[in-house]
N, C-alpha and C positions, 0 to 999 in steps of 0.2 A: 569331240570324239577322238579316243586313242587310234591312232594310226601305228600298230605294234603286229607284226609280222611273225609269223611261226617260227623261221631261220632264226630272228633275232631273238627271240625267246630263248629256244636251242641252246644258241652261242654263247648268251644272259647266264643260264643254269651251271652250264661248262664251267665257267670263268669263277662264279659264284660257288660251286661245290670247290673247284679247285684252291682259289683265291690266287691264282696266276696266268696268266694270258697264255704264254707259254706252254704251259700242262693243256690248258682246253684246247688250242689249236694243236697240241700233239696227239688227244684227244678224238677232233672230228676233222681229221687230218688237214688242216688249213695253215694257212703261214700265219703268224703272226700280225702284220698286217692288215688281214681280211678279220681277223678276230676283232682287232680295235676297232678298225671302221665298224662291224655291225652293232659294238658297245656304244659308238661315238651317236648312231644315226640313234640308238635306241633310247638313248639319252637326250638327244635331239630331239624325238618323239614327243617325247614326255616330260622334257621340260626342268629336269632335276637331274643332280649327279647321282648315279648306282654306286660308283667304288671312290674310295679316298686311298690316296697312296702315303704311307709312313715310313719312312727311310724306302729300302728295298720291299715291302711287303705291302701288299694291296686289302685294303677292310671294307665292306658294305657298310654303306650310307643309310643310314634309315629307310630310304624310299628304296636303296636296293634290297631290303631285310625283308619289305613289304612287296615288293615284286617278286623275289625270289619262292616266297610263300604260295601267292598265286599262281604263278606260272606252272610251280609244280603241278597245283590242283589243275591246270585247265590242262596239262601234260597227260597227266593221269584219264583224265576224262575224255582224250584224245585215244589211249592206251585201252582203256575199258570200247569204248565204242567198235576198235580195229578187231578188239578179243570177241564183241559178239555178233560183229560180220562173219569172221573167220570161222566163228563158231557150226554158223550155220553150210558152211562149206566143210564141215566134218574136218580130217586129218588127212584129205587132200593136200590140204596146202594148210603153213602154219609156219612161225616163228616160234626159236625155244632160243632164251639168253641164259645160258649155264655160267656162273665164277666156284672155279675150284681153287682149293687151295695148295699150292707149289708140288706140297707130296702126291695129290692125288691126281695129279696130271700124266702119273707114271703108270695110271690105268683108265682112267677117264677118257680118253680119246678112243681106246678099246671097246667099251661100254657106246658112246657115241655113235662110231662103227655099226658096231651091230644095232643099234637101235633106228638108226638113218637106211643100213637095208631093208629093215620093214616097213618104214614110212619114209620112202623117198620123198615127197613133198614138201616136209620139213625141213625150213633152213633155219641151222643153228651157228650160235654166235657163242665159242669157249673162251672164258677169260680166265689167265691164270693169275695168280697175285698169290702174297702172304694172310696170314689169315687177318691180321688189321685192312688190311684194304679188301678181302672179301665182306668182311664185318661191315664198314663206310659203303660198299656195294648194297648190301641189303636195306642199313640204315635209308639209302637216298633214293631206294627203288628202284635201280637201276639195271639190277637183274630180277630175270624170274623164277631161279631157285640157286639154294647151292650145297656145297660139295665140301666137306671139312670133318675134320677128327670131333675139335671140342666146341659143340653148337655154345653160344652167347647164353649167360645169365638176363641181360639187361636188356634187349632187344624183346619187343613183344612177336615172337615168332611160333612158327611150328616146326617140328622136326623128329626125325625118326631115322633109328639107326637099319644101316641094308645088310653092313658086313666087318666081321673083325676086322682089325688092326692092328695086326703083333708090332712093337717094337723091339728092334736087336740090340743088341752089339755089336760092331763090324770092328773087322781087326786086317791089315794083311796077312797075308798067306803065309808070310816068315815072323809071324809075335811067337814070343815062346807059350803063350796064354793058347795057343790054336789048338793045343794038344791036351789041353786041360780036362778035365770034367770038375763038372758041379764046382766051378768055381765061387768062393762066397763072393759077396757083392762088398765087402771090408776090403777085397784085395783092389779092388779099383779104385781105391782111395792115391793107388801109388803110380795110375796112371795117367797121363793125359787126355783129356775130350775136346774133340771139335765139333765146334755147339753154331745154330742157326744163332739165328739175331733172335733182340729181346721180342715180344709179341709173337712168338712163333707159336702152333701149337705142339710141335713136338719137341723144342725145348720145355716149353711152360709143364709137359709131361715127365720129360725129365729129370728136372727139380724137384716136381713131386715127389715122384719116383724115392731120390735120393733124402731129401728132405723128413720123409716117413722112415728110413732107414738109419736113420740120424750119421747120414756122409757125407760129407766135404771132398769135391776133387776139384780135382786141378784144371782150369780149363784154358785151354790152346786159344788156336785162332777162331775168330766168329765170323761166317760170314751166311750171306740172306740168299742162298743155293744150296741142294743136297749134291747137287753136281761137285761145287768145290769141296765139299765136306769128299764126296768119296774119295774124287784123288787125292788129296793130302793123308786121307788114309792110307792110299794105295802107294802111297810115298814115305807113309812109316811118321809119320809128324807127330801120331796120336790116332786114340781110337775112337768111333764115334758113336752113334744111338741115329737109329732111323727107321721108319717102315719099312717092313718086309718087302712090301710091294717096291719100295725106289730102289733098291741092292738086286731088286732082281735077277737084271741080267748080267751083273758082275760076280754076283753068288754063282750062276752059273756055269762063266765061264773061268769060273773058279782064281778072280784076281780079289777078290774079295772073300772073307770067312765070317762068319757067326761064330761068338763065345759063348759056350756052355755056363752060363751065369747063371748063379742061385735065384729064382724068383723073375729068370724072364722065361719067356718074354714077356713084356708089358702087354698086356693083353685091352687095348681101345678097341674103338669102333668108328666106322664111317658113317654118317650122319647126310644125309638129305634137311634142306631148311628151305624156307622160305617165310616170309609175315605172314600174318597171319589175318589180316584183313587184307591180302591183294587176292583180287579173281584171276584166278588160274586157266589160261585158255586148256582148250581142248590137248595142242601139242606138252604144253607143261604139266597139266595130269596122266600122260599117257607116260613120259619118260618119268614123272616118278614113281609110279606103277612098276615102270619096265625096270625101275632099281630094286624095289622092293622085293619083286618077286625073281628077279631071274639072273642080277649081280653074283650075286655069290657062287652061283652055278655055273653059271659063262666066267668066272675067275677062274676057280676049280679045273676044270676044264679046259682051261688055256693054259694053265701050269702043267697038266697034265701031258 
């Protein structure tokens, strides 16, 4: 009889989605150390080695390929069980695990907010990340809903849009283009953009974008923040493309400008997701109700 522990299961999955000690123990905040022993005992357990190491880079072992498989299933079934305790104690009390993606962190907490006033009992878990690691988030079942511009092809999911998402163009305050109207979109062939990393979804938007337009620009620096994007705007480096929503409060206090560009803004949308075979506790259908119906309102409104 297996003598295999829930913790070491846990630690098992970490290590196993991650394929490095290091990330899991960053992970389920442990030292590194504590992570190997629970691998070493679990492997002890059982008799076989889980992970093989090749140069720097750790791979599961067969028996790990095969453990990794179950453990999820008994995880799950651990998850399902907690979902129809909780259920039966209503929206008293309840966990919600939201992953949004980078841009929508710039109103997502907002939303949170007020949806936490009406259900205090609900503790929630916000994970921010780019939209490939929210994708790998859903892929591993790891959260229970999320929060992105362009829902997955490939993933067997469900998903429903709450609220637009214009993309701009953001210039500083002294581009000679700040004064423009109706500028065509030919003319920013002769400008510089500072663009997110590749997998982003408001990059992959903006390629489109230009792509259909048949343009070529020039692109600056890339890096995997809107944060760094705006200041290097605001430094004059080049101009960039972003949700309304992240320029927010720079638009406001007027260190940042939107250009009167032919054909934007780009006009997306914010998308709710989650699989489509996981049960949805009571608190994760209430909060994607409460996006459905009352996001757009409670934006509106707070710009207002």
């Amino acid at each position: 009889m297996l003598h295999v522990t829930l913790r070491q299961l846990k630690v098992f999955q970490s290590v196993a989605r991650n394929l490095s000690f290091s990330r899991a123990a960053e992970e389920l905040y442990l030292t590194q150390p504590a992570v190997s022993m629970q691998i070493k005992q679990l492997e002890g357990n059982i008799s076989l080695p889980l992970f093989e190491q090749m140069g720097k880079r750790i791979f599961l072992t067969d028996a790990g390929c095969e453990l990794f498989h179950y453990s999820r299933a008994i995880t799950q079934q651990l998850a399902d069980m907690e979902l129809a305790l909780n259920e039966l104690k209503g929206l008293e009390r309840g966990k919600l695990s939201i992953s949004v993606v980078s841009t929508a962190n710039y109103f997502a907490p907002n939303l949170l907010a007020k949806f936490c006033q009406r259900f205090s009992g609900i503790t929630v878990s916000l994970h921010v990340s780019n939209r490939e690691n929210v994708l790998k988030q859903l892929a591993d079942n790891v959260t229970d809903l999320a929060i992105m511009g362009q829902p997955p092809d490939s993933l067997d999911i469900a998903t429903e849009s709450f609220m637009e998402n214009p993309l701009v163009v953001i210039a500083p305050p002294n581009h000679p283009l700040c004064k423009a109207r109706k500028i065509p979109v030919k003319r920013l062939e002769q400008e510089t953009f500072l663009v997110r990393e590749s997998g982003s979804g408001t990059r992959s938007a903006m390629e489109r974008f230009f792509a259909a337009h048949k343009i070529s620009i020039h692109k600056g620096m890339e890096t995997d923040t809107n944060e760094a994007i705006k200041q290097a705007v605001q430094a004059g480096m080049g101009l960039g493309i972003m949700s309304l929503h992240t320029a927010e409060l720079e638009l406001e206090t007027k260190r940042l400008k939107t250009l009167d560009v032919q054909d934007f803004p780009i006009v997306r949308h914010w998308h709710v997701v989650h699989r489509k075979n996981k049960r949805l506790s009571c608190a994760t259908q209430a909060f994607r109700e409460f996006l459905l119906k009352e996001a757009p309102g409670l934006m509106t409104r707070r710009k207002a």
